[in-house]
BALOBA-1460 file (C-alpha; in Angstrom, 3 decimals):
// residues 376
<rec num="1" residu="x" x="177.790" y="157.484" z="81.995"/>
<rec num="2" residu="x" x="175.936" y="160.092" z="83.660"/>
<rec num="3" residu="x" x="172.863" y="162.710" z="82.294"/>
<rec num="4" residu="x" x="173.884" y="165.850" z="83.264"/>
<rec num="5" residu="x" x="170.735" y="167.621" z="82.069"/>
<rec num="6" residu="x" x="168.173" y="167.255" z="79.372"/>
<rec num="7" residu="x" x="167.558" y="170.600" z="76.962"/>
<rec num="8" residu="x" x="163.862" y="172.007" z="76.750"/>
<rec num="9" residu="x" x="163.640" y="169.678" z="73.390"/>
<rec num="10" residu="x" x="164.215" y="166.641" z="75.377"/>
<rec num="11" residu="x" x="167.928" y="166.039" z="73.905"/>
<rec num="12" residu="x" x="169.691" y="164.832" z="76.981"/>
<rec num="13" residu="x" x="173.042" y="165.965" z="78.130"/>
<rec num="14" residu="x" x="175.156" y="162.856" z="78.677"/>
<rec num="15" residu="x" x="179.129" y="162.804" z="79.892"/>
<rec num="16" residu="x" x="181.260" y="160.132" z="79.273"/>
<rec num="17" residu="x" x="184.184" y="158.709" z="78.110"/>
<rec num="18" residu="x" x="185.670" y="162.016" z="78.732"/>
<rec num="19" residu="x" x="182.894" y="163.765" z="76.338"/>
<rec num="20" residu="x" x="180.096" y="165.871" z="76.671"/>
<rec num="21" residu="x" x="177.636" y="164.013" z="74.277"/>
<rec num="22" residu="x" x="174.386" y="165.661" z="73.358"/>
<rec num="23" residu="x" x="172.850" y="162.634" z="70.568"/>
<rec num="24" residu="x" x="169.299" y="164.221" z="68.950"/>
<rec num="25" residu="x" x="165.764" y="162.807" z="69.197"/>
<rec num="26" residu="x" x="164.564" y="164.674" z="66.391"/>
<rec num="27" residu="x" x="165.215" y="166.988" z="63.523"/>
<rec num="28" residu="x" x="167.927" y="169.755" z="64.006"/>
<rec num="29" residu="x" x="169.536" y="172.130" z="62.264"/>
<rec num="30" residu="x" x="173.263" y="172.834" z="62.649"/>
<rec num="31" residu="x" x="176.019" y="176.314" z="61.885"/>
<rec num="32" residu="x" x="179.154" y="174.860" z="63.358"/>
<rec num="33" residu="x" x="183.324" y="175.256" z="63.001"/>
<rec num="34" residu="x" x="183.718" y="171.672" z="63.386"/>
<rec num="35" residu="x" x="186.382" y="169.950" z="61.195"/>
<rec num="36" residu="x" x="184.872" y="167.324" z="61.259"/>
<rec num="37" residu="x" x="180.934" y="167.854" z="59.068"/>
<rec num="38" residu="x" x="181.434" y="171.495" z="59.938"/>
<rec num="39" residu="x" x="178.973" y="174.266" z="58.542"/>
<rec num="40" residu="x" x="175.601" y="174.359" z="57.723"/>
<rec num="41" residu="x" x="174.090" y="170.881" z="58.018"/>
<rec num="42" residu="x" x="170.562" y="168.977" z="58.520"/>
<rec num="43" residu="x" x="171.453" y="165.411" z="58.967"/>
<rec num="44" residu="x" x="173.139" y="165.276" z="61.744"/>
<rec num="45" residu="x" x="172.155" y="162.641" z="64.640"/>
<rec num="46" residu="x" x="174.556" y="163.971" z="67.388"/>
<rec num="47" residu="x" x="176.972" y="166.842" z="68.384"/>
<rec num="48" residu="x" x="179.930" y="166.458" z="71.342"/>
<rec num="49" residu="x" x="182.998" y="167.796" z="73.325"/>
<rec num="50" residu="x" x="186.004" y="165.987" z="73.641"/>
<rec num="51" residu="x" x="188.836" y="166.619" z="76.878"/>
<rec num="52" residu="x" x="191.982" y="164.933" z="74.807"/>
<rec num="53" residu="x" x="194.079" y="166.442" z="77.693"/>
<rec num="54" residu="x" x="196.561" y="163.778" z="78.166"/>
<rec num="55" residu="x" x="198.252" y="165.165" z="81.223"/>
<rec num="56" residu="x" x="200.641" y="167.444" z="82.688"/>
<rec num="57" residu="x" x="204.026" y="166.774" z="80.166"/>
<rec num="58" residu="x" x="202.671" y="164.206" z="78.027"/>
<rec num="59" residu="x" x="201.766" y="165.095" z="74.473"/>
<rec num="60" residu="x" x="198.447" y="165.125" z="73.080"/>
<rec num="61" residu="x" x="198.196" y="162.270" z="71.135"/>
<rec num="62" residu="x" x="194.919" y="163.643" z="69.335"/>
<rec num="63" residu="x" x="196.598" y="165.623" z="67.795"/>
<rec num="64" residu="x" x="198.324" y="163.339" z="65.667"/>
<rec num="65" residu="x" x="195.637" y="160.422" z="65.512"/>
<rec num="66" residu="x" x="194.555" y="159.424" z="61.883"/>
<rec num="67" residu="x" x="191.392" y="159.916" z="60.745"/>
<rec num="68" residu="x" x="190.752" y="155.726" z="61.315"/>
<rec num="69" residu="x" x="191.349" y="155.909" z="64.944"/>
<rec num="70" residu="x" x="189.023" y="158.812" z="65.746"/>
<rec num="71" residu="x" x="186.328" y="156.906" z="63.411"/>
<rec num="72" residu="x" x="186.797" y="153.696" z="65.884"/>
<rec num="73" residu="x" x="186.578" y="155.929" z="68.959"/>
<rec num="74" residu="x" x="183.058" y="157.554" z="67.667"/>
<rec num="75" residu="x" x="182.167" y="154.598" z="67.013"/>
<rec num="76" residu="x" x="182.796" y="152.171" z="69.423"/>
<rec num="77" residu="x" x="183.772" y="154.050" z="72.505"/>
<rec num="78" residu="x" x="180.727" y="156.575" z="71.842"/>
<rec num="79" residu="x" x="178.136" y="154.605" z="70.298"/>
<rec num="80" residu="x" x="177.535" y="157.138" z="67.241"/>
<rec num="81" residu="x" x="177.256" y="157.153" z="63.463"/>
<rec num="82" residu="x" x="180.463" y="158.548" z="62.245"/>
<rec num="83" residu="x" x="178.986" y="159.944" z="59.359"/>
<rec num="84" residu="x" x="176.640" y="162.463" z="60.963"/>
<rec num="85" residu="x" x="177.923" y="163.518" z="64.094"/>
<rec num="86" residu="x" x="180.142" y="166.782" z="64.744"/>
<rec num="87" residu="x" x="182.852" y="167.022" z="67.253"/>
<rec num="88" residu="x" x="185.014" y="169.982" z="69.138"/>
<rec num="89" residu="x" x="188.307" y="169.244" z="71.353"/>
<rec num="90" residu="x" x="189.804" y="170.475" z="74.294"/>
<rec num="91" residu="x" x="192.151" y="170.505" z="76.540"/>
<rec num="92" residu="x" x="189.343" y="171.144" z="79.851"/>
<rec num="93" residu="x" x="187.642" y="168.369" z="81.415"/>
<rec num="94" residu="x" x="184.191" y="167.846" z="81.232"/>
<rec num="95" residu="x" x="183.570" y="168.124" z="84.784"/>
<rec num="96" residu="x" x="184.703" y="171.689" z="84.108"/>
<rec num="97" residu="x" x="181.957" y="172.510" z="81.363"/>
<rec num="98" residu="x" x="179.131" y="174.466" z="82.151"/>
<rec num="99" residu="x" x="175.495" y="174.799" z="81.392"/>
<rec num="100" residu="x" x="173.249" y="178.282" z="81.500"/>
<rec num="101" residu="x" x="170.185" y="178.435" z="80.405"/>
<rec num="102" residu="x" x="167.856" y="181.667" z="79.832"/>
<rec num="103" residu="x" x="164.249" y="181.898" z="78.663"/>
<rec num="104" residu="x" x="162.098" y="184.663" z="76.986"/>
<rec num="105" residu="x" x="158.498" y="183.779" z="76.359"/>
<rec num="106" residu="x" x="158.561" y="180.764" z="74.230"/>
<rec num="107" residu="x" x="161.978" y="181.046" z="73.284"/>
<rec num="108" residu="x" x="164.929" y="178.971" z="75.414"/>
<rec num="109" residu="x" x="168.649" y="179.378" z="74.706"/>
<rec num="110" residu="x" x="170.659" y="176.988" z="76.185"/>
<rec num="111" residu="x" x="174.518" y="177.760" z="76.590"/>
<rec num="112" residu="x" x="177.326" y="174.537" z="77.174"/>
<rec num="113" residu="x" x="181.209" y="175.512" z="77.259"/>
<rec num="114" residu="x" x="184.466" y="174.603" z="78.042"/>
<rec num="115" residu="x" x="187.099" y="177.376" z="78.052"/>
<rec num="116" residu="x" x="190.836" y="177.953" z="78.662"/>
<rec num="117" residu="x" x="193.580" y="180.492" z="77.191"/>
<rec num="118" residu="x" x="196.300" y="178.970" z="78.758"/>
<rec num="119" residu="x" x="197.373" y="177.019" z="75.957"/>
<rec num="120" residu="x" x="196.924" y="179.223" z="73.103"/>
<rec num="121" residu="x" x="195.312" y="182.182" z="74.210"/>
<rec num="122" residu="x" x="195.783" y="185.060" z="71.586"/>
<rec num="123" residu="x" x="194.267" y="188.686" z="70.464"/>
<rec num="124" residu="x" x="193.274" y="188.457" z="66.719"/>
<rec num="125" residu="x" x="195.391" y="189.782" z="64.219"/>
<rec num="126" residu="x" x="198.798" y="188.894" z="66.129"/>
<rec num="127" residu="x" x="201.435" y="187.805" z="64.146"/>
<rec num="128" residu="x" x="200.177" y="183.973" z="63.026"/>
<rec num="129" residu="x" x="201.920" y="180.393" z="64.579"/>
<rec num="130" residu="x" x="201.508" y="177.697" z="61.437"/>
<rec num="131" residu="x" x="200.285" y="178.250" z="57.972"/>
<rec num="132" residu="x" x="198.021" y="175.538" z="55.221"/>
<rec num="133" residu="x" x="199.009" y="175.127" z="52.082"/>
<rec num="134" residu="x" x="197.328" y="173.459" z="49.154"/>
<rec num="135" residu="x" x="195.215" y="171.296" z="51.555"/>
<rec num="136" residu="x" x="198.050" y="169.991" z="54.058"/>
<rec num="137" residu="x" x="196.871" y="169.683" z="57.879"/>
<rec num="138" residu="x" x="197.965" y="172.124" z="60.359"/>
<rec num="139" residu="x" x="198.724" y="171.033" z="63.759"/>
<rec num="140" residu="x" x="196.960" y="173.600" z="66.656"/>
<rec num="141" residu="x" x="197.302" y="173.376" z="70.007"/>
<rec num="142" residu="x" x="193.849" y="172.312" z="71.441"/>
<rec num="143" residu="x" x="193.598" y="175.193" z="73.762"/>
<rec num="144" residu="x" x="190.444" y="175.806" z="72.880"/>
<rec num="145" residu="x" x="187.051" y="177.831" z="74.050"/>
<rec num="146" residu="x" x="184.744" y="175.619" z="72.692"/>
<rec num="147" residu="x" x="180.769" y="176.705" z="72.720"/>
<rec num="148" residu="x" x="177.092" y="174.861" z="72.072"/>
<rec num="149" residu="x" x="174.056" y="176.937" z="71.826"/>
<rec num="150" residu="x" x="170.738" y="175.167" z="71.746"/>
<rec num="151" residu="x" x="167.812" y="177.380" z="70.739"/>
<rec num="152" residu="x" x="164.164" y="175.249" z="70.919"/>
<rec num="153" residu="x" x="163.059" y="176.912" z="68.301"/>
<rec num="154" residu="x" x="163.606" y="176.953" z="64.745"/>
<rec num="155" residu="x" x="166.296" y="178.955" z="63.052"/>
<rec num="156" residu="x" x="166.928" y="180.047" z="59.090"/>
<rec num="157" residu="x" x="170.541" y="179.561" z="57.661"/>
<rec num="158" residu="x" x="171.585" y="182.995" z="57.637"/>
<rec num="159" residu="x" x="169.846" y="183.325" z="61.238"/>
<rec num="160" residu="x" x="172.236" y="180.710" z="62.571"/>
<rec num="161" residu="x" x="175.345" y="181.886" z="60.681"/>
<rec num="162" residu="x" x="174.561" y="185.637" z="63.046"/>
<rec num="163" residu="x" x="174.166" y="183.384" z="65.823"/>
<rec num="164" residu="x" x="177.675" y="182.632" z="65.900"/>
<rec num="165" residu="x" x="178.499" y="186.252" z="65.099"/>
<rec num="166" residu="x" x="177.098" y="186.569" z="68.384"/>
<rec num="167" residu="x" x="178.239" y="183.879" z="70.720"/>
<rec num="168" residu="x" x="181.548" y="184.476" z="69.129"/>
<rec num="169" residu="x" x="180.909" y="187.787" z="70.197"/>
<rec num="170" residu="x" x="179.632" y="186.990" z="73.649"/>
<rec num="171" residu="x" x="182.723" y="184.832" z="74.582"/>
<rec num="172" residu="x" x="185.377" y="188.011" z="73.327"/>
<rec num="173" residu="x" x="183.054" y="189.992" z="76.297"/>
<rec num="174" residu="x" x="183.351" y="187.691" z="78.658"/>
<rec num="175" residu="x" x="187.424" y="187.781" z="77.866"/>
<rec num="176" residu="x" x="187.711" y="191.171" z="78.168"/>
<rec num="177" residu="x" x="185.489" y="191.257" z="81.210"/>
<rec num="178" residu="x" x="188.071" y="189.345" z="83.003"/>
<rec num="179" residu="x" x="190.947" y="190.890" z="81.134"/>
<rec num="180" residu="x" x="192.327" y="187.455" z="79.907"/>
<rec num="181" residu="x" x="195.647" y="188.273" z="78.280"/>
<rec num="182" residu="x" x="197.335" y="187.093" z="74.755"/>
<rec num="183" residu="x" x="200.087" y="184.836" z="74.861"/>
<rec num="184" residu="x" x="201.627" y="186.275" z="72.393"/>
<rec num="185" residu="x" x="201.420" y="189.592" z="72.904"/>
<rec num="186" residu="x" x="200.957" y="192.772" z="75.545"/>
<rec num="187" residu="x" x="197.069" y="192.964" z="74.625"/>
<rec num="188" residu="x" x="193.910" y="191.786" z="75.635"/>
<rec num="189" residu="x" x="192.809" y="188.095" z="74.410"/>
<rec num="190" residu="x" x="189.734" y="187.867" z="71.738"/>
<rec num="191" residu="x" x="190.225" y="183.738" z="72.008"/>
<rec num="192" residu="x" x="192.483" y="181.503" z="71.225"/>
<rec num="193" residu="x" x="193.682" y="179.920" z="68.073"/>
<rec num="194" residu="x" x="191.154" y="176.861" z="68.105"/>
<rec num="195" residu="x" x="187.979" y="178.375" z="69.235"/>
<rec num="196" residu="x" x="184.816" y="176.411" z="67.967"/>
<rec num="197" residu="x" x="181.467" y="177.311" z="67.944"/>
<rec num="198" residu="x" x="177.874" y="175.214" z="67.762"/>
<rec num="199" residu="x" x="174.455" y="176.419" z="67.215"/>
<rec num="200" residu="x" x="171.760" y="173.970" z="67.215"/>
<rec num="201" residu="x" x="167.997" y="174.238" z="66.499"/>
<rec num="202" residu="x" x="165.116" y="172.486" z="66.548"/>
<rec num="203" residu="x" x="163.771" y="171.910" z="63.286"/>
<rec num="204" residu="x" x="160.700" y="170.706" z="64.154"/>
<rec num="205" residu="x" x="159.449" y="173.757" z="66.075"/>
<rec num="206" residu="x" x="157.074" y="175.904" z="64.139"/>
<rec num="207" residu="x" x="158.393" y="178.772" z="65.752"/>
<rec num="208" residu="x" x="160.773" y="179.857" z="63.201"/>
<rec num="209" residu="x" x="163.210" y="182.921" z="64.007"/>
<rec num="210" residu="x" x="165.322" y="184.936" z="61.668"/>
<rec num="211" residu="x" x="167.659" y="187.352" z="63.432"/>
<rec num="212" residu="x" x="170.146" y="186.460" z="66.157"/>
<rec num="213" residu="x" x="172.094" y="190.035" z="66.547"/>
<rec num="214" residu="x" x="172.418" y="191.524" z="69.795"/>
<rec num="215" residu="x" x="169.284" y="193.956" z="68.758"/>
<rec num="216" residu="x" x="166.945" y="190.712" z="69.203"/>
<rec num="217" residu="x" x="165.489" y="188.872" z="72.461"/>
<rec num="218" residu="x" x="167.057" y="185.755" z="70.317"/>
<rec num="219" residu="x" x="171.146" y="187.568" z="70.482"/>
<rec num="220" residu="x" x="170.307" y="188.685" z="73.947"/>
<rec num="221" residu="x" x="169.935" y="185.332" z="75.374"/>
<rec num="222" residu="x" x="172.755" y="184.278" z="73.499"/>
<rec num="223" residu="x" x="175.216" y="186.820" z="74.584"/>
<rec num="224" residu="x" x="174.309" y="186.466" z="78.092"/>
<rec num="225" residu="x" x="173.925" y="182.740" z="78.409"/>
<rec num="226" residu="x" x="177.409" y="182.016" z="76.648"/>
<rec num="227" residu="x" x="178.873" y="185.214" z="78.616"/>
<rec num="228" residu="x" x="177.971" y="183.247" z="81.848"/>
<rec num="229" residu="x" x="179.395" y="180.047" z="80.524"/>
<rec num="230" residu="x" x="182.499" y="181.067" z="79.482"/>
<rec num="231" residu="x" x="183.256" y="183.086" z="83.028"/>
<rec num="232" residu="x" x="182.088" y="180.236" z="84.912"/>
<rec num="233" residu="x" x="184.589" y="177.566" z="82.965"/>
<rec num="234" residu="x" x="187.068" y="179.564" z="83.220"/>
<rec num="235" residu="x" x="187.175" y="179.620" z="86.283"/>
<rec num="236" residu="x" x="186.452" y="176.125" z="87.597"/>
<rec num="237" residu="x" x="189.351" y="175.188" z="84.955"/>
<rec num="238" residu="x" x="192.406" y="177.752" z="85.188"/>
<rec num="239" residu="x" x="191.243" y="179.748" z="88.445"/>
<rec num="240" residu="x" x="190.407" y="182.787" z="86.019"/>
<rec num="241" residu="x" x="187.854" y="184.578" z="88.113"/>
<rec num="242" residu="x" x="187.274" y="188.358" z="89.145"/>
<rec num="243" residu="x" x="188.624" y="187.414" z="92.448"/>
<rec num="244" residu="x" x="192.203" y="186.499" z="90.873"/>
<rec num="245" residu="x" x="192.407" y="189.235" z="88.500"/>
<rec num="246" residu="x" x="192.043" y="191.505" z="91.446"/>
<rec num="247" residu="x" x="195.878" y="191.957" z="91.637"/>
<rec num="248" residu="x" x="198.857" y="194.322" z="90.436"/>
<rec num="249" residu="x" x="200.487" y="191.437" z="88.962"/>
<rec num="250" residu="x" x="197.851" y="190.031" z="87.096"/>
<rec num="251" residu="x" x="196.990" y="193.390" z="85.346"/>
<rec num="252" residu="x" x="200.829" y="194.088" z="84.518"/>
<rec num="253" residu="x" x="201.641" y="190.177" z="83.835"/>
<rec num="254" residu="x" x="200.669" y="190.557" z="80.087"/>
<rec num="255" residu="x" x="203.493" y="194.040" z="79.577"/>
<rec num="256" residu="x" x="205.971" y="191.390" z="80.870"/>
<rec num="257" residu="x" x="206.096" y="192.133" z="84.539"/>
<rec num="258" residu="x" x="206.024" y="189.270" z="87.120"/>
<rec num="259" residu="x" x="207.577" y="189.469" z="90.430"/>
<rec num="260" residu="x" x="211.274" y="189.213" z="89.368"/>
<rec num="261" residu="x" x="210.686" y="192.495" z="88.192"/>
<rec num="262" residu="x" x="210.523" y="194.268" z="91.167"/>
<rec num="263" residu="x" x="214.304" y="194.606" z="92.651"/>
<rec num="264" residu="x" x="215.379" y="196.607" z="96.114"/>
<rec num="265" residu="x" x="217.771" y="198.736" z="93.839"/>
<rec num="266" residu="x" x="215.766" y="199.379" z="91.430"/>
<rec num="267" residu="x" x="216.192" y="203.812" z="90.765"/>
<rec num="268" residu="x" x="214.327" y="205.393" z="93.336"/>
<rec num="269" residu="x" x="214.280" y="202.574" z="95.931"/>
<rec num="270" residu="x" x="216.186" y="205.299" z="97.972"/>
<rec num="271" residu="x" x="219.489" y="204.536" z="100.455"/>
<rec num="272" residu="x" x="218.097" y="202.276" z="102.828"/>
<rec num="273" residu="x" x="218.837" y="198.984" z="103.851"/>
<rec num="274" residu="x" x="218.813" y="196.254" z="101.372"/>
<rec num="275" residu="x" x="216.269" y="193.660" z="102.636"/>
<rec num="276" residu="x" x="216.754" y="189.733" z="101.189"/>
<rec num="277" residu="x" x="215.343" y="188.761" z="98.244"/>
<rec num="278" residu="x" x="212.467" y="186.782" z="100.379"/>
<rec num="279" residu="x" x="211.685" y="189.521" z="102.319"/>
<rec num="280" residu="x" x="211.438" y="192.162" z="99.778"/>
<rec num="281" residu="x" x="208.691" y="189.472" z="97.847"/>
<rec num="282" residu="x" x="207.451" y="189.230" z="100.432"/>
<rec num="283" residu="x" x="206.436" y="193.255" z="100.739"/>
<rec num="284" residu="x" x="205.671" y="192.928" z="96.933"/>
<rec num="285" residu="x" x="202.574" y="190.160" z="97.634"/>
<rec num="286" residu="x" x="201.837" y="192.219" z="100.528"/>
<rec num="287" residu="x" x="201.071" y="195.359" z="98.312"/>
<rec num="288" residu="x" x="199.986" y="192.876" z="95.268"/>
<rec num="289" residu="x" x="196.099" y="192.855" z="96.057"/>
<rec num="290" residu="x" x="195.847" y="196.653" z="98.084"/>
<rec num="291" residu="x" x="192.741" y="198.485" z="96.646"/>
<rec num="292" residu="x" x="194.719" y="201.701" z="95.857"/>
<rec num="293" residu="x" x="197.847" y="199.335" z="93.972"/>
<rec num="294" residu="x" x="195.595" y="197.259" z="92.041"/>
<rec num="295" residu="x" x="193.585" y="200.662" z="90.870"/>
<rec num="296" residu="x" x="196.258" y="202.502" z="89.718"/>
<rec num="297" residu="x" x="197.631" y="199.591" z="88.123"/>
<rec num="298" residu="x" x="194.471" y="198.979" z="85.855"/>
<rec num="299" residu="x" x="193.895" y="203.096" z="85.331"/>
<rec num="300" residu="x" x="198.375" y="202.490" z="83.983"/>
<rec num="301" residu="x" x="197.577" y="199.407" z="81.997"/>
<rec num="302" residu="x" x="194.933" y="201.085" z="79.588"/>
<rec num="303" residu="x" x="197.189" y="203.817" z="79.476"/>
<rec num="304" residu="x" x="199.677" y="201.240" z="77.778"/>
<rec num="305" residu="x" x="196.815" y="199.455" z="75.768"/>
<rec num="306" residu="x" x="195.813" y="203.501" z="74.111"/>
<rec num="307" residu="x" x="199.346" y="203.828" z="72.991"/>
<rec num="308" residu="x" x="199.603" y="200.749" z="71.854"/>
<rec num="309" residu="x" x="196.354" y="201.651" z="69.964"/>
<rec num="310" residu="x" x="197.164" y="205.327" z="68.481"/>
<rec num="311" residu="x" x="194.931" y="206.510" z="71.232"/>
<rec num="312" residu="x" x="197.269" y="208.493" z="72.913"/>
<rec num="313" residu="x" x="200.206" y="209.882" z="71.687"/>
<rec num="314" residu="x" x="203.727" y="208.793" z="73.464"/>
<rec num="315" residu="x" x="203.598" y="212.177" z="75.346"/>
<rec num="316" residu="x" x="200.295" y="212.133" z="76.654"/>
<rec num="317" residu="x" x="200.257" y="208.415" z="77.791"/>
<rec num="318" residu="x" x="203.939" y="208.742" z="79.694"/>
<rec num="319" residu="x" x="202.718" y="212.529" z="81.272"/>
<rec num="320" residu="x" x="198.982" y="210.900" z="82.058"/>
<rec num="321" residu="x" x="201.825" y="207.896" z="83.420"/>
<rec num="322" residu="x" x="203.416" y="210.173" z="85.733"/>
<rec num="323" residu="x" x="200.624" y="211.208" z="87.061"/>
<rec num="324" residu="x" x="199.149" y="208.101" z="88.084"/>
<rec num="325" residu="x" x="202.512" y="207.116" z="89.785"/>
<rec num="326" residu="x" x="202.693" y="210.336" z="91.495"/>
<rec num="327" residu="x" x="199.737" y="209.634" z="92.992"/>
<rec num="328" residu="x" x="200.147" y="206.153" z="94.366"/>
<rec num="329" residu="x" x="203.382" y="207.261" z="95.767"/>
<rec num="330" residu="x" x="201.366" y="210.250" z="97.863"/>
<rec num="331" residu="x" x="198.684" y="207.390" z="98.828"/>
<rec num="332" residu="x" x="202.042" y="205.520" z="100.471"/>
<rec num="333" residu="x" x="203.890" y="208.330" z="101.632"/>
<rec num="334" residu="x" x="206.837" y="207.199" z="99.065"/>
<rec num="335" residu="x" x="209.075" y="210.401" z="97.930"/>
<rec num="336" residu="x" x="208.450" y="210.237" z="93.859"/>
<rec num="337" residu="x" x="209.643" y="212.628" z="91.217"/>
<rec num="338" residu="x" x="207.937" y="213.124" z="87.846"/>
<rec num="339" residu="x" x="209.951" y="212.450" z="85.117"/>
<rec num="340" residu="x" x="209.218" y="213.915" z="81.224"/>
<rec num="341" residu="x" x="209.675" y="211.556" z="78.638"/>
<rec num="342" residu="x" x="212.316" y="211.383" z="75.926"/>
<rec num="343" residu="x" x="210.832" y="208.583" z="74.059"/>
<rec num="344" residu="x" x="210.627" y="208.950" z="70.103"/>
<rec num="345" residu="x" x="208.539" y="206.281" z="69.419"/>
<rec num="346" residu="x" x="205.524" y="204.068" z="70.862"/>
<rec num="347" residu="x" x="207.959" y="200.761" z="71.721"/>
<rec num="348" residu="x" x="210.030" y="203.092" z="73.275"/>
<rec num="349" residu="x" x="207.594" y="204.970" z="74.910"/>
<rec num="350" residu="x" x="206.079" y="201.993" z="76.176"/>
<rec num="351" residu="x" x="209.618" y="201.159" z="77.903"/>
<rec num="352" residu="x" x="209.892" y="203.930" z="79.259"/>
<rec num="353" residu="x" x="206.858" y="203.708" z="80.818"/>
<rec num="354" residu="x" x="207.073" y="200.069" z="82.160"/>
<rec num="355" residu="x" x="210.214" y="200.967" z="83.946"/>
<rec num="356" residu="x" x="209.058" y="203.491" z="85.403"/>
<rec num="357" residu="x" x="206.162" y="202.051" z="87.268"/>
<rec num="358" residu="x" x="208.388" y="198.891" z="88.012"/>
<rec num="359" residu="x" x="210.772" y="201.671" z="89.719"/>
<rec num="360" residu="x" x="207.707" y="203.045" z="91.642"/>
<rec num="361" residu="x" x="206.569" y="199.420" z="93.122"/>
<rec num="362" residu="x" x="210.265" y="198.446" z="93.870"/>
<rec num="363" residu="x" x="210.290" y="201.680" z="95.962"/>
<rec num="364" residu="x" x="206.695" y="200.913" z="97.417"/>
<rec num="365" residu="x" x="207.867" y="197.322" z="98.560"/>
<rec num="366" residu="x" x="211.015" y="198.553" z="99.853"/>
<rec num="367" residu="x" x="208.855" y="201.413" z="101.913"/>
<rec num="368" residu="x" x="206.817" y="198.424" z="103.201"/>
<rec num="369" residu="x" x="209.613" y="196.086" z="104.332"/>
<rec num="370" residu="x" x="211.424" y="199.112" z="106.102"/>
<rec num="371" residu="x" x="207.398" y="199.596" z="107.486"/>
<rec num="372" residu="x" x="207.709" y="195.879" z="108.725"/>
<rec num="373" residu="x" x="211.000" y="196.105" z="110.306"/>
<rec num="374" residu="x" x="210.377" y="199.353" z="112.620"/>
<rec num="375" residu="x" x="207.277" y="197.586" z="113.734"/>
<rec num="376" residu="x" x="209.341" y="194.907" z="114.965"/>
């Protein structure tokens, strides 16, 4: 067992038994998504985090426990009373959750969370994966961003329930800030499908708040606490970091481009040589994380996203296109023809489009493995 930190109401931060467990030593007041004595409550004695990440290939078995085995593991494994305590799940490990705290005057938010989209990572509204009916359980994929916010001082119902609002809020930012992509989709991820959110306050404080939108000191530290939390897990858990986003690939990787689909003979790779399949990925990484590739590539992406949105229309997204191809090809000294669009519709449009700046880096790699080869 090991403290990892104790909150400004003296509720210590313990991990163990692969859970972050954060048991109360007074009153509190609780707005959470837990399935598990979920909502609005005042009697609870405890909240925690559970990593049921069973490995690499192995099925969760959480997933599938009954309700009598998770009873025994609260109980015996964790020490707590079944009856009042609310739980999250996930798939990160605890080592990987993180803590930010920020303070305004009197008032201390305190931010704890685990986060990955690599299981289930998904843009609201997309088409949905299961479906409950008349009360039967659902099996989810415990992907999961899952979020605590402690606030040491006291908070009204309705004040908590906009809490959430806001951390749920704070952790689409921190998504979009990294450009975290849907699964199941070309756009930008809002969460996944098993998010949950915790806000807990001290009920005994006499300092009693009432608003916790982004227009109040209270929302403020909560969007930029659980921004900072989210970022950081993601990274220590799935590498997702500004760093790693810095690349071509990464930008284009949620249109369906990897780096298969980047070919030697692709149109406009001109009449040169055809290097080895090696080589030419090779010239692709090479050009992968360039300043100028990696620009263009971002500048082409929300090109894609505003068509995809009704922003543009097919014509001025694939001309706007052109352009921005046109232009990386003059940065490389790569011979590049603007082509006009016949596309009749915004799936086709977007084809069009997707080839077409596939073509250009197939003809940029190709460029730089020639480079290579004269230099030898």
């Amino acid at each position: 067992m090991m403290i990892i930190g104790t909150l400004p109401t003296k509720d210590k931060i313990h991990r163990y038994q692969r859970c972050l467990v954060v048991p109360f030593v007074g009153k509190r007041r609780v707005m959470s998504t837990s399935m598990h004595n979920g909502g609005y409550r005042e009697d609870l004695t405890a909240v925690f985090n559970h990593d049921v990440n069973p490995g690499p290939g192995v099925t969760c078995s959480y997933c599938t426990q009954g309700e009598d085995e998770r009873q025994k593991f609260i109980r015996e494994n964790l020490g707590l009373d079944y009856d009042t305590v609310a739980y999250m799940a996930t798939i990160v490990a605890m080592d990987n959750a993180v803590v930010r705290e920020a303070t305004y005057d009197e008032l201390t938010v305190t931010a704890i969370a685990t986060a990955s989209v690599e299981v289930n990572g998904g843009r609201v509204g997309e088409p949905a994966t299961c479906h409950e009916k008349h009360g039967k359980s659902i099996r989810l994929q415990p992907g999961t961003i899952n979020i605590m916010v402690f606030v040491n001082a006291d908070l009204t119902p309705g004040c908590l329930a906009r809490a959430m609002i806001t951390a749920t809020e704070a952790k689409t930012a921190a998504l979009q800030e990294l450009m975290a992509a849907s699964l199941n989709s070309s756009g930008l991820a809002t969460g996944t499908g098993t998010d949950n959110v915790m806000i807990i306050a001290n009920a005994e404080s006499d300092h009693l708040l009432t608003y916790a939108g982004k227009s109040g000191k209270l929302g403020e530290l909560i969007g930029v606490t659980v921004m900072a939390a989210v970022k950081q897990s993601l990274g220590q858990h799935m590498n997702l970091t500004v760093e790693r986003q810095h690349s071509m690939v990464a930008r284009m990787k949620r249109f369906g481009i990897g780096e298969n689909s980047f070919s030697p003979a692709s149109p406009g790779a001109g009449e040169t040589t055809q290097p080895c399949r090696a080589d030419f990925l090779h010239a692709v990484h090479m050009l992968d994380q360039c300043d100028q590739v990696v620009t263009f590539a971002s500048l082409y992406a929300h090109l894609l996203d505003q068509l995809a949105w009704r922003l543009l229309s097919v014509k001025e997204a694939a001309a706007a296109g052109e352009d921005l191809l046109l232009q990386l090809a003059t940065v490389y000294g790569c011979p590049w023809q603007k082509k006009k669009s016949t596309a009749k519709s915004i799936d086709e449009g977007k084809d069009q489009m997707l080839r077409r700046f596939i073509d250009l880096i197939s003809a940029l790699a190709l460029s730089k493995y020639n480079f290579l080869e004269e230099k030898k």
